[in-house]
C-alpha positions as CSV (number, residue, x, y, z in Angstrom):
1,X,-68.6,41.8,-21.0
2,X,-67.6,38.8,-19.3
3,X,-67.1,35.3,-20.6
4,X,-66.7,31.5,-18.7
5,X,-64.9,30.2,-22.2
6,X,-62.0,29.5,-22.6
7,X,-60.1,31.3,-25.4
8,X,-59.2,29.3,-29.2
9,X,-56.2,27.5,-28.9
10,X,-56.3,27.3,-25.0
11,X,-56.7,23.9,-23.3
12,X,-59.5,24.0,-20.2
13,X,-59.2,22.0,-16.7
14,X,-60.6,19.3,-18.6
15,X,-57.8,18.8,-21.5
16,X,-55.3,19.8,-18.8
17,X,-56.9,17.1,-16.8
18,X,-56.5,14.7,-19.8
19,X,-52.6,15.8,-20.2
20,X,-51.7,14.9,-17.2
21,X,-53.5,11.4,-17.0
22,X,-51.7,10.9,-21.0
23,X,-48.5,11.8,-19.2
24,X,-48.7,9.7,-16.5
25,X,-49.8,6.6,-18.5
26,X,-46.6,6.8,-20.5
27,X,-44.7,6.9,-17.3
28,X,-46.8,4.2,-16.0
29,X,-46.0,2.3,-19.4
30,X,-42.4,2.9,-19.6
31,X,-41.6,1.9,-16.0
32,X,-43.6,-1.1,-16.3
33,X,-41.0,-2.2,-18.9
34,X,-37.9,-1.8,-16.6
35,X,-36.5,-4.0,-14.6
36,X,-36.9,-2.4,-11.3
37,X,-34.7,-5.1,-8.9
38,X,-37.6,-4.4,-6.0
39,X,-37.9,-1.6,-3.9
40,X,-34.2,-0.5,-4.1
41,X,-34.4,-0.5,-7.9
42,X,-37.7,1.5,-7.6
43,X,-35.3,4.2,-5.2
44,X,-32.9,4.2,-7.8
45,X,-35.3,4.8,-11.1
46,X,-36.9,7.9,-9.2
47,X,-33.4,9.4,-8.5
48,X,-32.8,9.3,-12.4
49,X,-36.0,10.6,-13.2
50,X,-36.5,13.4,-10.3
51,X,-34.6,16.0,-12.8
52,X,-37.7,15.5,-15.3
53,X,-40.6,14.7,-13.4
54,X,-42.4,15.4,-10.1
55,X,-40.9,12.8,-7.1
56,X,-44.6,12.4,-5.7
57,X,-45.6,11.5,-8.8
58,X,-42.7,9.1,-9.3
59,X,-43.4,7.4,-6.1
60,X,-47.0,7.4,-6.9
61,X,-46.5,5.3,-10.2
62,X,-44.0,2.7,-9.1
63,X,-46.2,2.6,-5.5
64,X,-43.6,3.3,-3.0
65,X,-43.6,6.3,-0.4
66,X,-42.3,9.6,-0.5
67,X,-40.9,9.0,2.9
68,X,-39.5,6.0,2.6
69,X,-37.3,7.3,-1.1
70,X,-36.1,10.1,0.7
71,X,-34.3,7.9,3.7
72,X,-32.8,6.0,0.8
73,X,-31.4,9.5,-1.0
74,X,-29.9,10.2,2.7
75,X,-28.8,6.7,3.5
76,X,-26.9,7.0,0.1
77,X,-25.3,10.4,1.0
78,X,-24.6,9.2,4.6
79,X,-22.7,5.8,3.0
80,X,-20.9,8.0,0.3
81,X,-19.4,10.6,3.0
82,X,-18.3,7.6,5.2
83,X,-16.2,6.7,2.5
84,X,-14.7,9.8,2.3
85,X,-14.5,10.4,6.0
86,X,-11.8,7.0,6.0
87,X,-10.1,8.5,3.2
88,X,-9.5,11.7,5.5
89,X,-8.8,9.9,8.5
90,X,-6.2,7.5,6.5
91,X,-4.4,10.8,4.9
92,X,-4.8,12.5,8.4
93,X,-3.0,9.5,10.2
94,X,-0.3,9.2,8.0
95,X,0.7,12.8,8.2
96,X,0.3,12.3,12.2
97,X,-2.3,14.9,12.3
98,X,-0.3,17.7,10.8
99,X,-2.3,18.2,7.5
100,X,-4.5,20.6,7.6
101,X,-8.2,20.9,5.8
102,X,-6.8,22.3,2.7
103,X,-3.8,19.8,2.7
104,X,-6.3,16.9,2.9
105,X,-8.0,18.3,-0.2
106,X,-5.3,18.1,-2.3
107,X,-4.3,14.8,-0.9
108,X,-7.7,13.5,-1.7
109,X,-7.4,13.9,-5.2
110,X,-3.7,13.1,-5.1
111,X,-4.0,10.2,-3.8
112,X,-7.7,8.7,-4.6
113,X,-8.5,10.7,-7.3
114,X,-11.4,12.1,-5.3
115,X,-12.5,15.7,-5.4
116,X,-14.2,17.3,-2.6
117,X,-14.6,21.2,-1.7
118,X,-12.9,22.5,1.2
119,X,-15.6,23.6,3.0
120,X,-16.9,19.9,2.9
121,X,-13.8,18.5,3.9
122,X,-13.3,21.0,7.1
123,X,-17.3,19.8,7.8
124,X,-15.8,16.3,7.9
125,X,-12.6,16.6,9.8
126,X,-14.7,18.3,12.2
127,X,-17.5,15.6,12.4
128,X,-14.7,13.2,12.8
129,X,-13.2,15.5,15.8
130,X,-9.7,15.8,13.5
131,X,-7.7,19.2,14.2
132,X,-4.2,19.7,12.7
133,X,-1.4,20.3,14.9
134,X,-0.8,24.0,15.2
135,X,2.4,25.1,14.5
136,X,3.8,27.0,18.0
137,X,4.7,30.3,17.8
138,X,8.0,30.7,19.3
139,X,9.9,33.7,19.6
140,X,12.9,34.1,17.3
141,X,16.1,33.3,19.2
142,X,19.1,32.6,16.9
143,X,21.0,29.8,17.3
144,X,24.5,31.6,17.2
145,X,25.8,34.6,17.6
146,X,25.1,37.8,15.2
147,X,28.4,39.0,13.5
148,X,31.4,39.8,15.4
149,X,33.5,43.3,14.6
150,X,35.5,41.9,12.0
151,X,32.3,40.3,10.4
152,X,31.8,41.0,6.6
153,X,27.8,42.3,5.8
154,X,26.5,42.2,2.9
155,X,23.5,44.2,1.1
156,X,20.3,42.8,1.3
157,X,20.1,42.0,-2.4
158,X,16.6,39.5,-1.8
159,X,14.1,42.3,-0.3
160,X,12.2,39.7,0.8
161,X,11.5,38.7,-2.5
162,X,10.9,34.8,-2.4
163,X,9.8,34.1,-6.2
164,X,12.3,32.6,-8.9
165,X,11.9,31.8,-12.4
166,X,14.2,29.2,-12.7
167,X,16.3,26.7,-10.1
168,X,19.2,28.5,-9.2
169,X,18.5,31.8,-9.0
170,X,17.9,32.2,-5.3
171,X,18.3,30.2,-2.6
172,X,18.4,31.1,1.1
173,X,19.6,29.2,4.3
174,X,19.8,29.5,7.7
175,X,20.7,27.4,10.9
176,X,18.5,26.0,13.5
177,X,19.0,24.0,16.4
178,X,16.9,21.2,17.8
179,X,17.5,20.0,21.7
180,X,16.9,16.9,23.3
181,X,18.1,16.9,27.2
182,X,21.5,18.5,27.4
183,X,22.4,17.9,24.0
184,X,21.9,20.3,20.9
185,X,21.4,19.2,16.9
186,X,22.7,21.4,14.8
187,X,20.7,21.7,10.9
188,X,22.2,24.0,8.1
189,X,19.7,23.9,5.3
190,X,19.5,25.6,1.8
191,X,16.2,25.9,0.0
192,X,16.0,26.9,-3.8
193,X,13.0,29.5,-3.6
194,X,12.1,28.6,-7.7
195,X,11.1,25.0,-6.4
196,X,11.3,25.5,-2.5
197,X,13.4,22.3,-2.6
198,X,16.3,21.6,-0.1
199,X,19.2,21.1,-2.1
200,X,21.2,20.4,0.9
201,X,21.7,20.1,4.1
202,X,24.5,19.2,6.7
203,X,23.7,18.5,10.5
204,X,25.9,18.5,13.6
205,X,26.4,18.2,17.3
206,X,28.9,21.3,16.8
207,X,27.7,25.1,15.9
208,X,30.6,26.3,13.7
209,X,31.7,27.1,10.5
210,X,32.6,24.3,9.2
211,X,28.4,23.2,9.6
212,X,27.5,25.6,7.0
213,X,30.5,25.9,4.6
214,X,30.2,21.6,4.2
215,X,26.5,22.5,3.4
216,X,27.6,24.7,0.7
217,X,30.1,22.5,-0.6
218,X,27.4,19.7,-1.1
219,X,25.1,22.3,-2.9
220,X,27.9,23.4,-5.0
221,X,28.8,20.0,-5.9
222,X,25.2,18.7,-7.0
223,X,23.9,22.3,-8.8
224,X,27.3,23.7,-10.4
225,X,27.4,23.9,-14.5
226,X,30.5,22.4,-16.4
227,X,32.6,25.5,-15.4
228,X,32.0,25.3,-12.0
229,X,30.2,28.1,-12.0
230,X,26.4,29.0,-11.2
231,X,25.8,32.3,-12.9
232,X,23.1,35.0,-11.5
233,X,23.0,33.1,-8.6
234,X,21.7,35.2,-5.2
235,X,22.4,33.3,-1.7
236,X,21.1,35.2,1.3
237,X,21.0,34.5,4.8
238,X,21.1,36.8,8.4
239,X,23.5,38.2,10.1
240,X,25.1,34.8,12.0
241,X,28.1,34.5,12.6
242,X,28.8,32.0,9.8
243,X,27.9,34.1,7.0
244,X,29.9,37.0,8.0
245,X,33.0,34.9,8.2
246,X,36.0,35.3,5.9
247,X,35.8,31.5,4.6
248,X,32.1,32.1,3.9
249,X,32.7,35.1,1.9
250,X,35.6,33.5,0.1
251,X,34.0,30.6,-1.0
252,X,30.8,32.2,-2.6
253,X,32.3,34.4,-5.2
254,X,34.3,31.2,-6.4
255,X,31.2,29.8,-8.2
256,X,30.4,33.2,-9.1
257,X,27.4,34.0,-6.1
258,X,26.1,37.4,-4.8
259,X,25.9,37.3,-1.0
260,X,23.1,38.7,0.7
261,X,22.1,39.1,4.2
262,X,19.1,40.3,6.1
263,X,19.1,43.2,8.5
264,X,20.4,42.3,12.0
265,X,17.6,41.0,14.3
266,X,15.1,40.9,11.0
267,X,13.9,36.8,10.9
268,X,10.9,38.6,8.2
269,X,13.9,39.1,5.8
270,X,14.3,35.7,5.7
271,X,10.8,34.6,6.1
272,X,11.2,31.4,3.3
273,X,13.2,29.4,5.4
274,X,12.2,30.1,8.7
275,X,8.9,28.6,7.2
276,X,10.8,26.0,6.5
277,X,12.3,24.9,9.6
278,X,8.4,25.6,11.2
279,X,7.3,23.4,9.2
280,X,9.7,20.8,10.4
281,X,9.8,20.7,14.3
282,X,5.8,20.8,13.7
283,X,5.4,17.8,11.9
284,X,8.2,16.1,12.5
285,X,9.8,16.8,15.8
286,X,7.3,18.1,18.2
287,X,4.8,15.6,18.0
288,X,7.2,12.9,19.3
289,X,9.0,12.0,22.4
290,X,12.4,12.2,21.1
291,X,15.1,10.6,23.1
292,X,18.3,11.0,21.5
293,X,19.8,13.1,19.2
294,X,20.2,10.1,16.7
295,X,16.1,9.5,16.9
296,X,16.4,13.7,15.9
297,X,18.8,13.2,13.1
298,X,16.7,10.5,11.6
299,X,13.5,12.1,11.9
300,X,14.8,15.4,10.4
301,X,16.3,13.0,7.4
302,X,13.1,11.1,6.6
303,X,11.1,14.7,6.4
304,X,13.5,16.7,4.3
305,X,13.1,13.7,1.9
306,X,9.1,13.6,2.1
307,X,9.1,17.4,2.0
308,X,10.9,17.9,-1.6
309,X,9.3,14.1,-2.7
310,X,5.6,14.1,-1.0
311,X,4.8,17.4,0.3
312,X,2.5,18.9,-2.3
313,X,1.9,22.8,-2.4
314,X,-0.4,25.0,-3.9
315,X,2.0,27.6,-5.3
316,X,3.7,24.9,-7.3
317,X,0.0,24.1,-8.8
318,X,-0.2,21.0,-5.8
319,X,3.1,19.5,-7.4
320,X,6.2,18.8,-4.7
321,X,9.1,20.5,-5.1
322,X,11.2,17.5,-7.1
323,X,8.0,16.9,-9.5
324,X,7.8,20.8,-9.8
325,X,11.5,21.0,-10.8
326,X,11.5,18.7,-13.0
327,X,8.5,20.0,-14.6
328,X,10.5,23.1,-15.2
329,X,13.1,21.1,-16.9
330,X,11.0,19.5,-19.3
């Protein structure tokens, strides 16, 4: 049998009714008592309440529209991503367009202690028409020639390997060559792959031997313990014509190095520092009209020096290679 009642304990339309009205006069009061600063202040006392209470009914109470509150809660979006859209165009022009989405993240909260998801900052960039410079892909031409006859080859010890647990456990180097008209530059480079710093570097007009051996005697020089001796270290490189030398080979062993090469024609053995030297003619070299070789030397200088100082990177937990060394140390 059927019944219009409602059941004990139950409120009806009517108390429900009467809820609501109690509710909202306690809103009513409460608001009454703040200090609203006009319509603004009205906008801004709904946005703190909208978590608790209905925004119609919010709007309803302090007599503004639900139209005209929701242009302010865009307006206020709109004014807080044009903030950070200067922020990314600032860190974008001082990298010269080479930073990337993910690189602008980190730089971001590096540098304004601002964090922003990726996602949002790649919506940005693109709203802003920003695009990093892609690094060319350029076939692998070696700079010099492979080893001669006589040539010494060693094992390769790395495997392709690039992790270390501590600074001087690894390094690898290699040679690259920049042109400008007629003329070549000549870089040697050697990159610690515990930090990914470049402990040193010689550059010359003149491919030889003496361009990487002076490179060595620098890194020797800075890294070497009181012995003179840098124990388990591993130093691997290709096949040029350099590291199969006599005077290469002599001169490792005397601080107690292993040599190791990659196998001939095989730039994915030594992966780490062709990264490296990418990294370089993209955001340092190939973006500019470089007219000497002195304008190259300098350029190459200032970016080896923001690369271990400034150049943060996510596999050293967004620390550069210098702060990540030093971390180490400790």
């Amino acid at each position: 049998m059927g019944s219009t009642g409602t059941a004990k304990g139950v409120p009806g339309s009517g108390a429900v009714r009467e809820t609501a009205q109690t509710g909202e006069r306690c809103l009513k009061k409460v608001f009454e008592n703040l200090e609203t600063g006009g319509v603004h202040g009205k906008y801004r006392i709904i946005k703190s309440a909208a978590k608790q209470y209905p925004v119609t009914e919010l709007c309803s109470i302090l007599g503004v529209s639900r139209s005209g509150y929701y242009r302010y809660v865009n307006r206020q979006n709109q004014d807080r991503d044009q903030e950070t859209k200067e922020r990314i165009k600032a860190i974008y022009d001082q990298r010269k367009g080479t930073y990337g989405y993910r690189r602008i993240e980190d730089e971001l909260e590096h540098q304004y202690g601002e964090k922003v998801n990726h996602k949002k900052v790649l919506r940005l960039m693109q709203e802003l028409g920003l695009k990093a410079v892609i690094r060319r892909k350029r076939n692998y031409r070696s700079p010099y020639q492979t080893a001669e006859n006589d040539g010494r080859i060693a094992d390769n010890l790395l495997k392709r390997d690039f992790t270390a647990d501590k600074p001087n456990q690894k390094w690898v180097t290699d040679v690259t060559q920049y042109r400008v008209g007629d003329e070549r530059l000549y870089l040697s480079a050697i990159k610690d792959l515990c930090s990914n710093e470049i402990i040193a570097y010689h550059m010359s007009k003149r491919n030889d031997n003496e361009l990487v051996l002076e490179t060595f005697k620098s890194a020797f020089e800075t890294q070497k313990d009181a012995t003179g001796k840098i124990a388990g270290l591993i130093v691997h490189s290709d096949q040029g014509f350099q590291y199969t030398s006599h005077a290469y080979h002599n001169m490792l062993p005397t601080v107690g190095a292993q040599i190791s090469m990659s196998r001939r024609g095989n730039c994915l053995d030594n992966a780490a520092m062709e990264s490296f030297f990418s990294h370089l003619k993209a955001e340092a070299l190939y973006p500019y009209h470089i007219r000497c070789l002195e304008e190259a030397q300098r350029r190459i200088e200032e970016f080896i020096h923001f690369y271990n100082h400034e150049r943060r990177q996510r596999k050293l937990n967004k620390l550069t290679p210098v702060e990540y060394r030093r971390q180490l140390a400790a």
